[in-house]
C-alpha positions as CSV (number, residue, x, y, z in Angstrom):
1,X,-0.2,70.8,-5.3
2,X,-0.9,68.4,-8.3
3,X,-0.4,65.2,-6.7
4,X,-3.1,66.5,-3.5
5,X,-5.7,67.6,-6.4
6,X,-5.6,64.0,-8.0
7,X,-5.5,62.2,-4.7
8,X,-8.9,64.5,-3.9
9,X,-10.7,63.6,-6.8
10,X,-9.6,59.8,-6.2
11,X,-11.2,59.7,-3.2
12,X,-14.0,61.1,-3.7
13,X,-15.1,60.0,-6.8
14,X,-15.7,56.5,-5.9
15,X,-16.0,57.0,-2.4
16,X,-18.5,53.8,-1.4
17,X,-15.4,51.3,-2.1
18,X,-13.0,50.4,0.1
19,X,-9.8,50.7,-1.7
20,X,-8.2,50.6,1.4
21,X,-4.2,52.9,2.2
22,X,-3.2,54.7,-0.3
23,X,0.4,55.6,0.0
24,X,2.3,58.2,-2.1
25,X,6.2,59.1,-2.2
26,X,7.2,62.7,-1.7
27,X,10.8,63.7,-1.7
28,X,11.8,60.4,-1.3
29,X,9.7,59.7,2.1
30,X,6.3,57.3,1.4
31,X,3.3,59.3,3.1
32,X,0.2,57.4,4.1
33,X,-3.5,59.1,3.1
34,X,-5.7,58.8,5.2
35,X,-9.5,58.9,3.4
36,X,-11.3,60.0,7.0
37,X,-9.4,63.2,7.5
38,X,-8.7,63.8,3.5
39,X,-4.6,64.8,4.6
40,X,-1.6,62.6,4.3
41,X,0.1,61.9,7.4
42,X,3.2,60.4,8.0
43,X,2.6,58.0,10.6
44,X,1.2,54.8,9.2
45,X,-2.7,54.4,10.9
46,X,-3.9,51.0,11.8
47,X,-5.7,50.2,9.3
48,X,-8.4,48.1,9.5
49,X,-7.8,44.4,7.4
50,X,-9.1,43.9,3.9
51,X,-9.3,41.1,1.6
52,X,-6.9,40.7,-1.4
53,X,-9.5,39.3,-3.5
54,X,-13.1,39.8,-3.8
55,X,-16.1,37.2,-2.3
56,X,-17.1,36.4,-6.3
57,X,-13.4,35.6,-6.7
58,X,-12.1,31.9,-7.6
59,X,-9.4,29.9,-8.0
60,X,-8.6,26.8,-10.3
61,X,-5.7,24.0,-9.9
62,X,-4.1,23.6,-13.0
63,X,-1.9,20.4,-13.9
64,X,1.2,21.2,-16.0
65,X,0.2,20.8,-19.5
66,X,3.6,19.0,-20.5
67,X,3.8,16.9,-17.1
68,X,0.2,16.1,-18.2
69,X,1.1,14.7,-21.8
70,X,4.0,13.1,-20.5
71,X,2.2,10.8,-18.0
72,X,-0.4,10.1,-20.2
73,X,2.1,9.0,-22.3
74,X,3.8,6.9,-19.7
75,X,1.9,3.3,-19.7
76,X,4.5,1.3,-17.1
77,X,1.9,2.0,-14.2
78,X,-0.9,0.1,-16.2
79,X,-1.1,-3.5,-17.2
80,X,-2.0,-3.8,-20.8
81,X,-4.8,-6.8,-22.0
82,X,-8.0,-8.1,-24.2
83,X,-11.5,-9.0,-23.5
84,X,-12.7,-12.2,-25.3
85,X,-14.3,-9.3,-27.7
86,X,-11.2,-8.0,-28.6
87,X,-11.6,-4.9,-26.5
88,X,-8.4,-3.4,-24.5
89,X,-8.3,-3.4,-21.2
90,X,-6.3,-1.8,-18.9
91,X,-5.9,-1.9,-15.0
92,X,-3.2,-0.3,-12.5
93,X,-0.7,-2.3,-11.3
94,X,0.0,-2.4,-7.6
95,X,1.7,-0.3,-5.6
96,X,4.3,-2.7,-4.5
97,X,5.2,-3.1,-8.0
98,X,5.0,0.6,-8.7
99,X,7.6,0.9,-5.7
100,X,10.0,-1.9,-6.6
101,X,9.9,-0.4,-10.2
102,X,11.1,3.2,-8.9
103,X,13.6,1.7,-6.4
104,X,15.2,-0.5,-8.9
105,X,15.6,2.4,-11.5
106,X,17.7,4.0,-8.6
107,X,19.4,0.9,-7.0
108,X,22.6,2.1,-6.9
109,X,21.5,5.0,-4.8
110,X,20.9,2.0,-1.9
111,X,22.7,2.8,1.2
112,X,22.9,-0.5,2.5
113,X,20.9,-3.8,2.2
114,X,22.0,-5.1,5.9
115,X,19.3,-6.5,7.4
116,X,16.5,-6.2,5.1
117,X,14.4,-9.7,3.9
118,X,16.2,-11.0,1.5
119,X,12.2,-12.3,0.0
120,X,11.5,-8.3,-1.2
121,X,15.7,-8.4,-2.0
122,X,15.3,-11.2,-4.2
123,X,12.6,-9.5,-6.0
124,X,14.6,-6.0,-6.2
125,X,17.5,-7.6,-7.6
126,X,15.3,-9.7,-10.4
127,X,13.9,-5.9,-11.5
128,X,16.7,-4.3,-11.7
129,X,18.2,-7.2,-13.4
130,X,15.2,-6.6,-16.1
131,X,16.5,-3.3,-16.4
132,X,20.0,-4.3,-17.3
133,X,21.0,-2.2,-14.0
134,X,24.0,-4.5,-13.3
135,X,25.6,-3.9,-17.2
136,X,25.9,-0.4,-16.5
137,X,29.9,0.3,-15.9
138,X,29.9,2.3,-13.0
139,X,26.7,2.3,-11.1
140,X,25.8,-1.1,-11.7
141,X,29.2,-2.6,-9.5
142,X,27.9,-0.1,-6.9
143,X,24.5,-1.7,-6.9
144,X,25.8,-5.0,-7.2
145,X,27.9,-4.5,-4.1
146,X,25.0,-3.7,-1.9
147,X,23.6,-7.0,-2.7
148,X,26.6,-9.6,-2.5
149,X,27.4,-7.3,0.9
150,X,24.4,-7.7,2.2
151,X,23.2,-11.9,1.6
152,X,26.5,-13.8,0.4
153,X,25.6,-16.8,-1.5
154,X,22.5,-16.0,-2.0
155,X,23.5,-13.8,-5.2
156,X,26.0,-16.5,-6.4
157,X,27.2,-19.5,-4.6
158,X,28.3,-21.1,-8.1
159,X,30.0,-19.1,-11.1
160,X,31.2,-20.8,-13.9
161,X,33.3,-18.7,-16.0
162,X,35.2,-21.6,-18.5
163,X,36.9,-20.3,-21.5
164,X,34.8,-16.7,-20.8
165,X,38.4,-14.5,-20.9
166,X,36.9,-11.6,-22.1
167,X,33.6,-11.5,-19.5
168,X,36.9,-11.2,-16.3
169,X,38.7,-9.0,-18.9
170,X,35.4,-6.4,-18.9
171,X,33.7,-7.3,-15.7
172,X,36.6,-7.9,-13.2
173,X,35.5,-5.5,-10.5
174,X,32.2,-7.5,-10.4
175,X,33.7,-10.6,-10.3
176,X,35.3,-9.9,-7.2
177,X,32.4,-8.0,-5.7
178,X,30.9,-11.8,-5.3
179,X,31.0,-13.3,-1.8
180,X,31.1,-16.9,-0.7
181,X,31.4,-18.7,-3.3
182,X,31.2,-22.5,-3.2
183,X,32.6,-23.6,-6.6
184,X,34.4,-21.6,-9.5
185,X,35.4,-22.4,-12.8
186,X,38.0,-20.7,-14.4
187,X,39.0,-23.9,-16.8
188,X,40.8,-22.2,-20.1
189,X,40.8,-18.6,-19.0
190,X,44.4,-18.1,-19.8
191,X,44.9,-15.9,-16.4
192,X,48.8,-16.9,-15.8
193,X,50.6,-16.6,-12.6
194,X,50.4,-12.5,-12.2
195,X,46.3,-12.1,-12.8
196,X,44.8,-10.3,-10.3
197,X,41.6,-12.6,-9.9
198,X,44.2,-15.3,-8.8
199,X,45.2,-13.1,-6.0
200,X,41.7,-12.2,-5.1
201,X,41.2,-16.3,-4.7
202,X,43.3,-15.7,-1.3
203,X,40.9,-13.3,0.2
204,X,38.9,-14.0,2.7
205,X,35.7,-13.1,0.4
206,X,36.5,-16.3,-1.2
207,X,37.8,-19.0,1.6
208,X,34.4,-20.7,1.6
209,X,35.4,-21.9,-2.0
210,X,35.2,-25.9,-1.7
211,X,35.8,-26.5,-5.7
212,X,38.0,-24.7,-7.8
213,X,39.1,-25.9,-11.2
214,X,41.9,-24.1,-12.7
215,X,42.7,-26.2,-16.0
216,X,44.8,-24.7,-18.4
217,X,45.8,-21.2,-17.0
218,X,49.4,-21.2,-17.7
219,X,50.1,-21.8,-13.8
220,X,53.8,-22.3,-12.6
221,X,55.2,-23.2,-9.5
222,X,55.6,-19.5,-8.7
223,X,51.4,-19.3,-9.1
224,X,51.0,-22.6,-6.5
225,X,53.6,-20.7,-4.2
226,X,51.1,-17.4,-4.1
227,X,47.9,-18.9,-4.3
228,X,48.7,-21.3,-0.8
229,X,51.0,-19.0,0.9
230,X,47.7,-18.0,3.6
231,X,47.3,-21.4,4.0
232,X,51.0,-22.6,4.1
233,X,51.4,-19.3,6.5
234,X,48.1,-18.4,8.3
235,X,45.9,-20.5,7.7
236,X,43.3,-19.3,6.0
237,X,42.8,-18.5,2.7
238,X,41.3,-21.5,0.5
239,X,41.8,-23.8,3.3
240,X,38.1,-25.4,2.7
241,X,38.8,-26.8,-0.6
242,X,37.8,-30.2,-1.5
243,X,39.0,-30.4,-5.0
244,X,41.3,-28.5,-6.9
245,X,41.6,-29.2,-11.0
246,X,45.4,-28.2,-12.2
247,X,45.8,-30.3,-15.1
248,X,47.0,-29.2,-18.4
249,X,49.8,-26.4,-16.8
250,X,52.7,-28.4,-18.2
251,X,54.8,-25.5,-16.2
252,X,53.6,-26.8,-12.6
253,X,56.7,-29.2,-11.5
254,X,57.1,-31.6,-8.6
255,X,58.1,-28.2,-6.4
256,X,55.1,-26.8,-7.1
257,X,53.0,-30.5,-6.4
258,X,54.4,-29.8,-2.5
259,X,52.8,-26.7,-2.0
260,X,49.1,-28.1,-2.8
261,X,49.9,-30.6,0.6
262,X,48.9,-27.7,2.7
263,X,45.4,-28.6,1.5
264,X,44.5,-31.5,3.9
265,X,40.5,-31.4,3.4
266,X,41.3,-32.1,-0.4
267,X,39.5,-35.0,-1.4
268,X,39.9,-34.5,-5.3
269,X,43.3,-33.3,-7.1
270,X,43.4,-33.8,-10.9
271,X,47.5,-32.8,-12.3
272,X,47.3,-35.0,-15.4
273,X,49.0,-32.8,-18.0
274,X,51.4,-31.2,-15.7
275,X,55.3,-31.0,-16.1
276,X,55.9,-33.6,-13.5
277,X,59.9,-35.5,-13.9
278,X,58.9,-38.0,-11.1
279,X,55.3,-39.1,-11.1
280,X,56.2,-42.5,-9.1
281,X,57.5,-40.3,-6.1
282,X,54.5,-37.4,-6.5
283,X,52.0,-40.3,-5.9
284,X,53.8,-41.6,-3.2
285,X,53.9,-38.1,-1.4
286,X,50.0,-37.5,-2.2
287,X,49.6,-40.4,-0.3
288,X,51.5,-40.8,2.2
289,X,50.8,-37.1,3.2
290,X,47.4,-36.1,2.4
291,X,45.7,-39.3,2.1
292,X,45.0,-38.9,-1.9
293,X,45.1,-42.5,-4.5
294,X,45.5,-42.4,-7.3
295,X,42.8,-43.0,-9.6
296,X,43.5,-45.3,-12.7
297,X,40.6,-44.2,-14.6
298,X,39.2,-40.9,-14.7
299,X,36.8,-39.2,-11.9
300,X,33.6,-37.8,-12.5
301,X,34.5,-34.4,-10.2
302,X,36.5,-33.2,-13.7
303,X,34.4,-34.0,-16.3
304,X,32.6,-30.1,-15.8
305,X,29.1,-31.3,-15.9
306,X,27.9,-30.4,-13.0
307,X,29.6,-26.9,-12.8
308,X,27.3,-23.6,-14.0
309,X,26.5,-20.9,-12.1
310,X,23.9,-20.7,-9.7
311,X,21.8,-18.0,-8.1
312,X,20.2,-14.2,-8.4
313,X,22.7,-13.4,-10.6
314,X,22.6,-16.0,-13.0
315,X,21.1,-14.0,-15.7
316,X,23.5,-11.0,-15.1
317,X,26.1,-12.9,-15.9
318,X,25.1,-14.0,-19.1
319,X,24.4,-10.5,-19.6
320,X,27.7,-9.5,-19.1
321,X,28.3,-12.7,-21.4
322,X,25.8,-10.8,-24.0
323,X,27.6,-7.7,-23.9
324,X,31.1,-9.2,-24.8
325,X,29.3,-11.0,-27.9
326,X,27.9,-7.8,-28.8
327,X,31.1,-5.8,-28.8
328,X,32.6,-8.0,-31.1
329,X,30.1,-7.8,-33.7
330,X,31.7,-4.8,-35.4
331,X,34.5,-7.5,-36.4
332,X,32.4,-9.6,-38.3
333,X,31.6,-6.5,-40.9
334,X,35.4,-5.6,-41.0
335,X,36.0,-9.7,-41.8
336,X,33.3,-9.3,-44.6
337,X,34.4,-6.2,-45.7
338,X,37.8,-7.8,-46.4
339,X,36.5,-10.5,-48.0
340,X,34.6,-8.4,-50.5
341,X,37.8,-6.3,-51.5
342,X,39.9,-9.3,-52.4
343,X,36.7,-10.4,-54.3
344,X,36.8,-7.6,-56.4
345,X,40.9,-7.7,-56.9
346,X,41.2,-4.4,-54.5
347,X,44.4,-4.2,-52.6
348,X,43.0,-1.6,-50.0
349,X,44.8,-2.7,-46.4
350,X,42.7,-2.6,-43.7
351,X,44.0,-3.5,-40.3
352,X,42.0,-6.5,-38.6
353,X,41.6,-7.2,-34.9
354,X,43.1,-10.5,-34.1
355,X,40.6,-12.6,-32.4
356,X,41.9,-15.2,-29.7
357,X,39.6,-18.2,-30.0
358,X,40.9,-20.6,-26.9
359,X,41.1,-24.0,-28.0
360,X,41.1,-26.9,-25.5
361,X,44.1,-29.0,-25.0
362,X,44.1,-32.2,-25.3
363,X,45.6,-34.3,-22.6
364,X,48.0,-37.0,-22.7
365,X,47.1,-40.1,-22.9
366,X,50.3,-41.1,-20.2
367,X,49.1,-38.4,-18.1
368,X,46.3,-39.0,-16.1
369,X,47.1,-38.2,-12.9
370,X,43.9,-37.7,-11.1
371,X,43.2,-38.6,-7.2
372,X,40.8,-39.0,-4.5
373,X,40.2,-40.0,-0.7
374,X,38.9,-43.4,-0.3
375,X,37.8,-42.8,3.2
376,X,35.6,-40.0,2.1
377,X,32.0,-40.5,2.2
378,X,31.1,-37.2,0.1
379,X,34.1,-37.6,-2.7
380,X,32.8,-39.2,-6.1
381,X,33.9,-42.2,-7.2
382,X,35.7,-43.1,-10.5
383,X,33.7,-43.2,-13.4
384,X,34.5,-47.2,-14.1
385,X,32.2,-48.1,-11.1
386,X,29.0,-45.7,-11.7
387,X,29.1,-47.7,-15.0
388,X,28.9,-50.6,-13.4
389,X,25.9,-49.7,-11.3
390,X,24.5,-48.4,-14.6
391,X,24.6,-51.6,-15.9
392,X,23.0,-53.5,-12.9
393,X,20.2,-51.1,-13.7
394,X,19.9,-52.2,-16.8
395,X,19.3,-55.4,-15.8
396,X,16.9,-54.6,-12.9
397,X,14.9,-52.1,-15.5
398,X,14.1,-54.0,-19.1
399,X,11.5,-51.7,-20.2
400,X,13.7,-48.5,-20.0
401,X,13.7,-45.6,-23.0
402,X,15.6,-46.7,-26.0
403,X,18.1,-43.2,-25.2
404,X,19.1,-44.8,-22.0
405,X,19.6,-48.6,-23.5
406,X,22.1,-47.0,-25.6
407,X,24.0,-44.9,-23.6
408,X,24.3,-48.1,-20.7
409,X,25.1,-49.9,-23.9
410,X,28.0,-47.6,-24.4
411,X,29.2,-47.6,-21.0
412,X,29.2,-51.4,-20.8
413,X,31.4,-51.6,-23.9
414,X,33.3,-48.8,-21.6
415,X,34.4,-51.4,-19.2
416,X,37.1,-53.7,-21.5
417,X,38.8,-50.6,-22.2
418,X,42.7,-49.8,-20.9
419,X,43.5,-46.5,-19.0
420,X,45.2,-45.0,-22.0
421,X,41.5,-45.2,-24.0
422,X,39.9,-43.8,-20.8
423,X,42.4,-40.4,-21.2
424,X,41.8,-40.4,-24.9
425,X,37.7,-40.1,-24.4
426,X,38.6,-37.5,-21.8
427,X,39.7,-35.5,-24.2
428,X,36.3,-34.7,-25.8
């Protein structure tokens, strides 16, 4: 046969390699020759082992060319400076940083930060905070969660968010992520009685609030009646806080004055500005029931200097604050736009986006209805007796900087004024 005449002459023309089996297919079956006999059997022999490749044979381990370009490309694993000659050098960064880079491009992938020291957290949340993780709309409240889960006040223990509307309007499900909270300032926001970050102020993620200033939010009774019903009821809830800021929510009434005298560990109330009928009676009841005076000039716990916000996430939230800012951009070139058509006589209408600017309230002069515990070691005192110790300092330090001489100067012409020029300078 044809196929037996080529297999002969295969065999024995180059009969002093080992080419090892040799199978052909006949009639569908595969046949094995065998080179010692010169016949095809169809039992497969035991054939000895041979090698695949030959002993000169070599191999070579090749990088991918485009991995290759891309890493050279990639310069985040070196740290970039010059020699006094102007040279550039480079050298590797360490492999701690190399780590905390990688694990902070994929922080929200974190299963859980129970347990772990927060000295290596604190780092992981300042790098991923350089990469903007916690802007990002879904992903970065998952990663954020994992750390305010995880170490409390160690995030944020202080937020200030006065007359910042629009940062709660964007970032609302972060704002609640936070844990443990200490102070929070939510002056001019706006929220009214039915905003959901005033029912999140009941939780237990917030009962370790000890300051919380609420001025000018359009609170009514009904808001009081929601906002104390855990501590009216249960007993939890904000039943820590020291002082509370209500003024200038001319809806809050003498009904809604009764439900802040579940707070007994308030040292601090401010109300001036409030729809009040009988102010005579309401100071009375503070006082008789809760301990509070009134103060006849105003207290230095409402004056919002020494709220801000305070911890990891400080920068994030001016972030967030960034990100609002930059979103309204867009608003400014419509404004200009118009401008220019109305230069040019053009009657084109082009719709504008209103833009809320909060304005402060001013607070009556009749109204300042602010009070304190007198007993209380820890409560401030009004602002008419740290400027008399100011002024004793003057007189005990006579080489002092001329910024300070003035402003003690100030303060001492402070002291002959009545209560209703103390609520005026309030105001500002």
């Amino acid at each position: 046969q044809s196929w037996s005449r080529g297999m002969s002459y295969c065999l024995h023309s180059e009969s002093h390699l080992d080419t090892g089996p040799i199978y052909v297919r006949e009639n569908g079956k595969l046949h094995v020759v065998n080179q010692g006999a010169g016949g095809v059997q169809n039992v497969t022999p035991k054939a000895r082992p041979f090698s695949l490749f030959s002993r000169t044979f070599s191999v070579e381990l090749c990088m991918n060319r485009e991995d290759d370009r891309a890493r050279r490309q990639r310069t985040d694993h070196f740290i970039f400076t010059y020699t006094k000659e102007g040279n550039l050098r480079y050298s590797a960064k360490s492999l701690f940083s190399l780590v905390l880079g990688y694990i902070s491009d994929n922080v929200d992938h974190i299963d859980s930060l129970i347990g772990f020291p927060e000295q290596i957290a604190e780092k992981l949340f300042s790098a991923a905070e350089a990469r903007q993780k916690f802007t990002e709309p879904v992903t970065g409240l998952r990663a954020l969660q994992k750390f305010t889960e995880a170490y409390g006040s160690l995030v944020l223990c202080s937020l200030c968010l006065r007359n910042r509307y629009l940062v709660i309007s964007e970032k609302l499900e972060e704002i609640k992520s936070f844990r443990e909270l200490t102070c929070l300032d939510l002056s001019y926001c706006k929220l009214g009685d039915e905003h959901e970050l005033l029912e999140h102020l009941t939780k237990e993620a917030l009962s370790s609030v000890k300051r919380l200033l609420l001025k000018d939010n359009s609170l009514s009774d009904a808001g009081l009646r929601r906002m104390t019903a855990p501590v009216r009821v249960l007993k939890k809830g904000l039943d820590n806080l020291l002082v509370l800021d209500l003024s200038c929510n001319p809806k809050i009434t003498d009904v809604g004055i009764g439900y802040l005298l579940s707070f007994k560990k308030l040292n601090c109330l401010d109300i001036s500005g409030t729809g009040l009928k009988d102010v005579d009676a309401v100071i009375k009841r503070l006082q008789m029931q809760i301990g509070l005076v009134h103060s006849k000039v105003p207290l230095k716990e409402f004056d919002h200097s020494n709220c801000k916000t305070e911890g990891w996430a400080e920068q994030t939230v001016l972030q967030w604050e960034q990100a609002v800012l930059e979103a309204m951009k867009p608003q400014d070139n419509l404004r200009s736009r118009v401008t220019a058509l109305h230069f040019y006589g053009k009657t084109h209408r082009i719709e504008e986006v209103v833009k809320c600017t909060l304005v402060e309230p001013e607070t009556k002069a009749s109204g300042n209805l602010q009070f304190y515990k007198e007993n209380v070691e820890n409560c401030h005192l009004p602002l008419k007796k740290e400027v008399a110790g100011s002024h004793e300092l003057k007189n005990n330090k006579k080489r002092a900087l001329a910024e300070q001489e003035r402003e003690r100067t100030s303060k001492q012409k402070h002291l002959c004024l009545t209560v209703e020029d103390w609520d005026l300078l309030n105001t500002y």
